[in-house]
C-alpha positions as CSV (number, residue, x, y, z in Angstrom):
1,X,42.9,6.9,-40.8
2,X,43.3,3.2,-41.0
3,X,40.1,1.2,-42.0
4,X,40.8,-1.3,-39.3
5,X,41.8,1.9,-36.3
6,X,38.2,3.3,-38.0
7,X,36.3,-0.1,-37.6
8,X,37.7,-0.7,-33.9
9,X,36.5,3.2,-32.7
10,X,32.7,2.3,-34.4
11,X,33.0,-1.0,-31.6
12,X,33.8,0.5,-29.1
13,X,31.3,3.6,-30.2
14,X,27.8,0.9,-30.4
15,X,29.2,-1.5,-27.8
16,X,30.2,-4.6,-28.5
17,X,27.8,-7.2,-29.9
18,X,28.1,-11.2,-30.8
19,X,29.8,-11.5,-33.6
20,X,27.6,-14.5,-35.0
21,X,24.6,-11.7,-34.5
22,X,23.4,-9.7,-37.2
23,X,24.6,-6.1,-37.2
24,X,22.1,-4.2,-35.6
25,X,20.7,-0.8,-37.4
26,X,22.9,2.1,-36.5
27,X,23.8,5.4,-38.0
28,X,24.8,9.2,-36.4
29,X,23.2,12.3,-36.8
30,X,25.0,16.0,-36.3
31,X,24.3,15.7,-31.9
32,X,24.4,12.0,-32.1
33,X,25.3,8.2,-32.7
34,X,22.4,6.2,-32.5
35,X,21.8,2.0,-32.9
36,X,19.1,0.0,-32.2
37,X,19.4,-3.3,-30.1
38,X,20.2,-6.7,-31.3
39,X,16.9,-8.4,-32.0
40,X,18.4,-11.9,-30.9
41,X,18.8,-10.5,-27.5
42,X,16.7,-10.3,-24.8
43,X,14.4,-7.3,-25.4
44,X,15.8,-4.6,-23.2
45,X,13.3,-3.2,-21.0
46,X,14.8,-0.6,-18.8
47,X,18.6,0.4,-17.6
48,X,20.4,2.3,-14.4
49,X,23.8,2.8,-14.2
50,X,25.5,-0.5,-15.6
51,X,22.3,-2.7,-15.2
52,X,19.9,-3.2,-18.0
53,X,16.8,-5.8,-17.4
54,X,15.4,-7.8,-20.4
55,X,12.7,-10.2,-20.8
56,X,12.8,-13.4,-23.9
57,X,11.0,-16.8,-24.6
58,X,9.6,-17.3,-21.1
59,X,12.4,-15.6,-19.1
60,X,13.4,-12.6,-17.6
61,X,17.5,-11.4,-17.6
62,X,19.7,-8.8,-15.8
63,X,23.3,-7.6,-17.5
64,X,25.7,-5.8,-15.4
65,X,27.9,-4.5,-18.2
66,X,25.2,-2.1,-20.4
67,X,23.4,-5.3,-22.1
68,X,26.6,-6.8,-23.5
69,X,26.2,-10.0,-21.4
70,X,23.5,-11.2,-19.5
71,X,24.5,-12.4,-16.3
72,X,21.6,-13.8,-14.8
73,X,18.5,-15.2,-15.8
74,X,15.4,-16.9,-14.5
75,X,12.1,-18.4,-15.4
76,X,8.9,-16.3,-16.0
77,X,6.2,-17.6,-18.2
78,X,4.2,-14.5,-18.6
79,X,7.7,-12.6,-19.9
80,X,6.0,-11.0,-23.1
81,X,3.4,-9.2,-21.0
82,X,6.1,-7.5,-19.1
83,X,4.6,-3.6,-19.5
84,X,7.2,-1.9,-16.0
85,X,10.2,-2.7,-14.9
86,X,13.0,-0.2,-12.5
87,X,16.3,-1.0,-11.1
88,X,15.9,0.9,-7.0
89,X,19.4,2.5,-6.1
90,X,20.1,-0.6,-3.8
91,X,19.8,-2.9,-6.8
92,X,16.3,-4.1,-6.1
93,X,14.5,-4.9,-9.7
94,X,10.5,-3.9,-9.4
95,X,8.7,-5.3,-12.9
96,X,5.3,-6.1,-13.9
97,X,2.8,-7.8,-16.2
98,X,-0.9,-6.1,-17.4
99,X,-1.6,-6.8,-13.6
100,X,0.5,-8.2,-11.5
101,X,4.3,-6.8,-10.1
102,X,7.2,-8.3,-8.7
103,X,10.4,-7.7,-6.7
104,X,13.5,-9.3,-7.2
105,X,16.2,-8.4,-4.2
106,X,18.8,-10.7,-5.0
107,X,19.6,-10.1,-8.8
108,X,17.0,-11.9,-10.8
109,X,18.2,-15.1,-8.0
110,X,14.5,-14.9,-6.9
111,X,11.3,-13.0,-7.6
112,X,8.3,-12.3,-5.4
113,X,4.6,-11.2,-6.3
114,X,4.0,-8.1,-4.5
115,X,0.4,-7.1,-3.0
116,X,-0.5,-3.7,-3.6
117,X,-1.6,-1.8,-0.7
118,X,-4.1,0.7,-0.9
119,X,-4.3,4.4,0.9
120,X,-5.7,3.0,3.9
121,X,-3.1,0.3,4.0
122,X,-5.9,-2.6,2.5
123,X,-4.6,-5.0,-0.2
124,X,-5.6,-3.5,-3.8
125,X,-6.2,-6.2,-5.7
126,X,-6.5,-6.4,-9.8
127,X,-10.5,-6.7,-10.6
128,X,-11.8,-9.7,-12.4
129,X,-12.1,-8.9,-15.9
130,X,-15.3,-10.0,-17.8
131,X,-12.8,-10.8,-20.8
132,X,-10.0,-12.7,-19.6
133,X,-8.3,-11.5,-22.6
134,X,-8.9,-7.9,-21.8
135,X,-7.6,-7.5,-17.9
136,X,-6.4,-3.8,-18.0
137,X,-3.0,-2.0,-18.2
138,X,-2.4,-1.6,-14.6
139,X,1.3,-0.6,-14.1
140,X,2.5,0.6,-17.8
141,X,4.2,4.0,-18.3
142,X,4.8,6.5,-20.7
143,X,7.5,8.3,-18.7
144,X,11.6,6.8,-17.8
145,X,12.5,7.9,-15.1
146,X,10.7,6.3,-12.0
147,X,13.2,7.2,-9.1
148,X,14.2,10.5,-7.0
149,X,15.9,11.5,-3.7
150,X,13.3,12.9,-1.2
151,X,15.0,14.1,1.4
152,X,17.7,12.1,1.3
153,X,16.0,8.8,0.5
154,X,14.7,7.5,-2.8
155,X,11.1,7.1,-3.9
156,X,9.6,5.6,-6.4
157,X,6.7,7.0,-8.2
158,X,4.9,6.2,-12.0
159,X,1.3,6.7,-13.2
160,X,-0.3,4.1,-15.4
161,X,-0.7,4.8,-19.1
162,X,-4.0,2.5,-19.4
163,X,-7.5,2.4,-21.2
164,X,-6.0,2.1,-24.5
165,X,-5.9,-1.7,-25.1
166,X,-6.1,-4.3,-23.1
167,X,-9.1,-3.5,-22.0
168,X,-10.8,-1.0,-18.8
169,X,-8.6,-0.5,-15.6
170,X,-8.6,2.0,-12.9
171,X,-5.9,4.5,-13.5
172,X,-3.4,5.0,-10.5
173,X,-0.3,7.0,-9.2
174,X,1.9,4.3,-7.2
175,X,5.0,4.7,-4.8
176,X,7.4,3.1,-2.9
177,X,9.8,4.3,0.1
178,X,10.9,0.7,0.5
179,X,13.1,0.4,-2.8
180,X,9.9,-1.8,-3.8
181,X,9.5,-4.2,-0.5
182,X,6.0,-2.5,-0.6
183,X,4.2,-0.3,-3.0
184,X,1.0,1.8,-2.4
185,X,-1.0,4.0,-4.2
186,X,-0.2,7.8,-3.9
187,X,-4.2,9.2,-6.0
188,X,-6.7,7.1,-7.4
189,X,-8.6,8.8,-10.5
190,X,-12.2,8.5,-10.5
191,X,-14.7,6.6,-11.9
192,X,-14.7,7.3,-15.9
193,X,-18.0,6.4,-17.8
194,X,-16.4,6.2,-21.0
195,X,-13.8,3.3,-19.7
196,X,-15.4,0.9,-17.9
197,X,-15.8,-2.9,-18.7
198,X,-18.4,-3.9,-21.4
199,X,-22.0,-4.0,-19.9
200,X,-20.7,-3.6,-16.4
201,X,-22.9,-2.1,-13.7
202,X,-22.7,0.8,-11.9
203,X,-21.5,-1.2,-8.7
204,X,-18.2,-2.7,-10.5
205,X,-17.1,0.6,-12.1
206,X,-13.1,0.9,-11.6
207,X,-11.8,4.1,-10.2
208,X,-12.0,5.9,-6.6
209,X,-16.7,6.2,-6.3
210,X,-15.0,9.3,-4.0
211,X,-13.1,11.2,-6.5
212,X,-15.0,13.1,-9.1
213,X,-11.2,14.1,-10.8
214,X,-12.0,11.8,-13.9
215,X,-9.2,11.3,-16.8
216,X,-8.7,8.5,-19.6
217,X,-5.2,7.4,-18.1
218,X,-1.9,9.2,-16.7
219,X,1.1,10.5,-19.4
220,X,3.8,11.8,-16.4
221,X,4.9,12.1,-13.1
222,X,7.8,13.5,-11.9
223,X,9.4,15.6,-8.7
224,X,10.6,18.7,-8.3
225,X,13.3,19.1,-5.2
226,X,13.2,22.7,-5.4
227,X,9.6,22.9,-4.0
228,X,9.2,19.5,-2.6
229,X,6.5,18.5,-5.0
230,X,5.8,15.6,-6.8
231,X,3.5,17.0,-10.5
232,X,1.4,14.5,-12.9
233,X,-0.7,15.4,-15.9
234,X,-3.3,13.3,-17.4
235,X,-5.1,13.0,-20.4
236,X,-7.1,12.4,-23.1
237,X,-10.0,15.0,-23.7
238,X,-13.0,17.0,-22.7
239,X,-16.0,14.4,-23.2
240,X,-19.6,16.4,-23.7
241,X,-21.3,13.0,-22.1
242,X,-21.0,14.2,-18.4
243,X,-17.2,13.8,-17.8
244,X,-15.5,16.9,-18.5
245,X,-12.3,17.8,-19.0
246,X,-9.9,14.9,-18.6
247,X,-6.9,16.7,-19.0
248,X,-5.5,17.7,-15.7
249,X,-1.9,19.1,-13.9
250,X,-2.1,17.7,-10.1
251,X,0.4,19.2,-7.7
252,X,1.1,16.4,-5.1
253,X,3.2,16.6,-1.5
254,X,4.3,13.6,1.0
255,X,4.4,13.8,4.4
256,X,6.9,11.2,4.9
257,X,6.1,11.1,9.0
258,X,2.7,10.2,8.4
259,X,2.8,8.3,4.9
260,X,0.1,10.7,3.5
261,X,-0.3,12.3,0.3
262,X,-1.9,15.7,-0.4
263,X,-3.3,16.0,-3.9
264,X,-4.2,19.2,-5.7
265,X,-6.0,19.6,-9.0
266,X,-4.3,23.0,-10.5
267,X,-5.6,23.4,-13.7
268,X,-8.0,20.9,-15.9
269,X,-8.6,21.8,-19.7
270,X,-9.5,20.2,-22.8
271,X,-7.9,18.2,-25.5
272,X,-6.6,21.1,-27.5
273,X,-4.2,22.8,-24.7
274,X,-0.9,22.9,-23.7
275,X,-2.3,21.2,-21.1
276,X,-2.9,17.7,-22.6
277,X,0.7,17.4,-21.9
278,X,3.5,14.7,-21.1
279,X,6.7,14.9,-19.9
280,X,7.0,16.5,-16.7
281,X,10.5,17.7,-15.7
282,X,12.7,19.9,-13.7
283,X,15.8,21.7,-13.6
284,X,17.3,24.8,-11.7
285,X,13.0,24.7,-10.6
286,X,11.8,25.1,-13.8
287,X,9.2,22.9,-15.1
288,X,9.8,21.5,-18.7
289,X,6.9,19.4,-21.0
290,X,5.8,19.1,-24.3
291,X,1.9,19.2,-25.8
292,X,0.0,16.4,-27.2
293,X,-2.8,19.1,-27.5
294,X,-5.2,17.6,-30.3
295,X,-8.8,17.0,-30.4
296,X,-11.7,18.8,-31.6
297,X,-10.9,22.5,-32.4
298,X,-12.9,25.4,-34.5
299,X,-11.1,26.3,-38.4
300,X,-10.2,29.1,-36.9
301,X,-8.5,27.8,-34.0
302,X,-4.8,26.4,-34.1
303,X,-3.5,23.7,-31.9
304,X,-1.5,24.9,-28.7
305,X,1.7,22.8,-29.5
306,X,5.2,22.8,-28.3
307,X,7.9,22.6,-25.9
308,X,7.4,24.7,-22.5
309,X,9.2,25.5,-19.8
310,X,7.9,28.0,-16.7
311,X,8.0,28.4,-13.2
312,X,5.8,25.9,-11.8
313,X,3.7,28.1,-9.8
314,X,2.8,30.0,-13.1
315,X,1.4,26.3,-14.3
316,X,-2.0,27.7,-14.9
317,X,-1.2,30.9,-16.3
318,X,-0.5,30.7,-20.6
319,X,1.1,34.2,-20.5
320,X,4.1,33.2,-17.8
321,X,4.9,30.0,-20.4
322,X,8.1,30.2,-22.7
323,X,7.8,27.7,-25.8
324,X,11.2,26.7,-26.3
325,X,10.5,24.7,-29.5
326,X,7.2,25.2,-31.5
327,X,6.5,21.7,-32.4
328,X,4.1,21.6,-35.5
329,X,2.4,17.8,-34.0
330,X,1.7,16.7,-30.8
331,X,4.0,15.3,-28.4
332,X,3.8,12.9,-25.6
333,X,6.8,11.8,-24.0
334,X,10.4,14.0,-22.5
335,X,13.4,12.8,-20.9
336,X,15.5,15.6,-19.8
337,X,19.2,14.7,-18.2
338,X,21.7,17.3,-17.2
339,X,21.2,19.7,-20.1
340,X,20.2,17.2,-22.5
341,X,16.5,17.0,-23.7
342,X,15.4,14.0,-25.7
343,X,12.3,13.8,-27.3
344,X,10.8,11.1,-29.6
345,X,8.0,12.2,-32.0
346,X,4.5,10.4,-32.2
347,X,4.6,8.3,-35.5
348,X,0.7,8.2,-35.5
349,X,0.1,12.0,-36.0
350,X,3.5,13.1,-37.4
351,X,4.5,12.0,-40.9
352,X,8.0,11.7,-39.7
353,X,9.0,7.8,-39.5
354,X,10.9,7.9,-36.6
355,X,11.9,11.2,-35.1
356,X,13.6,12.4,-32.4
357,X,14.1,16.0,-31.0
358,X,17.3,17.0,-29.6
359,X,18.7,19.4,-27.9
360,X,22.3,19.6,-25.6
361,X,21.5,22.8,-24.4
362,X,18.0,22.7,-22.2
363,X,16.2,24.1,-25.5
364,X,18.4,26.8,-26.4
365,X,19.5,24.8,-29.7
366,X,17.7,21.9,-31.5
367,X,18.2,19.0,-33.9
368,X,15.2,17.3,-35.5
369,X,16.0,14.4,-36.9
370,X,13.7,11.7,-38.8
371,X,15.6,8.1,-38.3
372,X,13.4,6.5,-41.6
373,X,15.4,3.6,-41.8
374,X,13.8,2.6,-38.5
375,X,10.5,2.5,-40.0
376,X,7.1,4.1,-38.6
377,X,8.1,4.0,-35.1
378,X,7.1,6.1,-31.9
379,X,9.7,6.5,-29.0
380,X,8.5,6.0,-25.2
381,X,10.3,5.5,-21.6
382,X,13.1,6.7,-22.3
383,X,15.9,5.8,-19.8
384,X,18.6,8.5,-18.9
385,X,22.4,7.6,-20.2
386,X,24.2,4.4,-19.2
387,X,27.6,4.3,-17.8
388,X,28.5,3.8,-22.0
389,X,26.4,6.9,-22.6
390,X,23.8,5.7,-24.1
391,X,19.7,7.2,-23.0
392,X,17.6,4.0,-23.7
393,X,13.9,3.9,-25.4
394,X,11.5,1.7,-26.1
395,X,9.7,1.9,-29.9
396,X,6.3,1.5,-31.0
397,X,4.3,0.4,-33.9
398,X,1.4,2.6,-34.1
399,X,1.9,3.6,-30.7
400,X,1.3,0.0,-28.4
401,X,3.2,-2.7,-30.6
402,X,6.2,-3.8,-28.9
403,X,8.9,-2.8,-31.3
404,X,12.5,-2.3,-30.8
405,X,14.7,-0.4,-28.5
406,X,16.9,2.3,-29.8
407,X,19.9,3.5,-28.3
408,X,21.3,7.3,-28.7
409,X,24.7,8.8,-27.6
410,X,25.1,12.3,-27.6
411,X,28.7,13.3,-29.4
412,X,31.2,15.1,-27.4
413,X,31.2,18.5,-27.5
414,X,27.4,18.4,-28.3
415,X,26.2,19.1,-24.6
């Protein structure tokens, strides 16, 4: 083939870039091409469709042709701490800082601070942290997929990922039926000892003082249309001061008539179980997610790792599980599209660089692939396929750093 015919497919394969840029890292794998973004970009937070949203030097952008332009762009001082952001079928953009979260409804024209509004309809308002420095994760997420049709309309729904860094926060499912005009909270967590503020009394504790359901932070939510259900799991371990097991499945329904949530806790274990989990998701009414069982565990114990897939009413019951990929380290985060599964690997426990598990078949086949060249990396939020093709993920340096975002483009006849 002709080296320029061979040069002009690889453009058109990464997408086109500016030419005075550096060439961004790229490379292919048996299932797939794969490229990381341009760092001289904006930093490319989330995508839908066409539309990406990316935040740089004090301003936040939206693109309308898969990141290769930015069409819009407008002022916002706080851009690094950008931790959310979704694009709502109607185009509406929802993002957010540590602790505060805006709508935009007119492409990025405008922006608004929106109130959270708590189950009884109050405003929820961010507490006042003792260290200004430290004011809590409130709205960040593990998971990529924020979005699904409820009968016939789309909601909105994420868990925060919190108590990590950044200091103590109460840990929250949130929703919206509005397409983000107003967001509420769907289950507040309780009060957890072990992640409150430094020296803080009793009285300013974060969390629900009604819920005893304690848990460290929340890895996934998703929906599943065949039952109706919304699921989440939580993490991060069984704590022998008091708490008990952290590590929970919640079953959740909406009664969209009334605006009311009805919460069930269906199983709770410890930190080495299938059940310290991530990745919730569904398809033909199967649930899919992977283990990031770890924690303390006898030397004659093994950890209960992998990839597992079930009927969701057999949640709680070990035996009804199939492991469709025995994953030696733990796992945290899934995106599942059609029949493709991608899965990045935790840096911080595996001694993979960067890896990434793959499959074009819902688990029947696999590729496991270590990207090294990308350094000591962990994937999260990972975005299903652009109208290019391309899934979307953020990367992380030991697991909270802000790295890059990595592209990945399953090869026809892969899946």
């Amino acid at each position: 083939m002709d080296s320029l015919l061979k040069i002009g497919i690889l453009f058109v394969l990464l997408g086109t870039v500016d030419a005075n840029a550096a060439p961004p890292a790229s490379g292919e794998t048996e299932h797939f091409w794969y490229r990381i973004a341009p760092a001289d970009q904006p930093y490319i937070d989330t995508q839908r469709g066409s539309r990406a949203f990316g935040f740089r030097d004090g301003k936040v952008y939206l693109s309308e042709d898969n990141a290769k332009t930015w069409a819009q762009e407008a002022e916002f001082a706080d851009a690094e701490n950008i931790m959310f952001s979704c694009f709502l079928e109607n185009g509406n953009i929802v993002f957010a800082t540590l602790n505060k979260i805006f709508l935009s409804t007119d492409n990025l024209k405008s922006y608004r601070e929106i109130t959270v509004k708590d189950r009884n309809g109050n405003d929820y308002l961010p507490h006042t942290p003792k260290n200004p420095a430290k004011p809590g994760s409130y709205f960040y997420s593990l998971d990529g997929i924020h979005t699904h049709q409820v009968e016939g309309k789309e909601l909105m729904i994420w868990g925060n990922y919190c108590n990590v860094s950044k200091g103590a926060v109460p840990v929250n499912i949130y929703y919206s039926t509005d397409q983000g005009e107003t967001i509420k909270i769907a289950y507040s967590f309780g009060q957890n000892k072990a992640f409150q503020q430094k020296d803080a009394e009793h009285s300013e504790y974060l969390g629900d003082p009604d819920n005893p359901v304690v848990c460290r932070h929340i890895h996934s939510v998703s929906y599943n249309p065949a039952e109706n259900a919304f699921w989440a799991c939580s993490g991060d371990i069984d704590r022998k001061n008091g708490h008990g097991n952290e590590c929970h499945w919640l079953r959740g329904t909406y009664n969209k008539e009334t605006d009311a949530w009805d919460w069930r806790v269906m199983v709770s274990s410890d930190a080495n179980s299938r059940f310290k989990s991530g990745g919730i998701n569904f398809s033909d009414g199967k649930v899919y997610w992977v283990a990031d069982a770890n924690g303390p565990k006898t030397i004659r114990e093994t950890y209960d790792r992998g990839v597992f897939r079930c009927d969701p009413k057999d949640i709680a019951n070990k035996e009804k599980h199939t492991v469709i990929f025995p994953a030696q380290y733990e796992i945290a985060v899934m995106t599942i599209e059609g029949n493709h599964i991608v899965i990045p690997e935790y840096g911080n426990a595996n001694p993979c660089d960067c890896g990434i598990l793959y499959s074009p078949d819902l688990g029947k086949t696999w590729g496991q692939y270590d990207l090294k060249e990308l350094g000591d990396r962990s994937g999260v939020r990972v975005n299903p396929r652009n109208t290019d093709g391309w899934f979307r993920m953020c990367l992380k340096e030991r697991w909270m750093n802000r790295a890059e975002v990595l592209f990945i483009k399953p090869k026809p006849g892969k899946g």
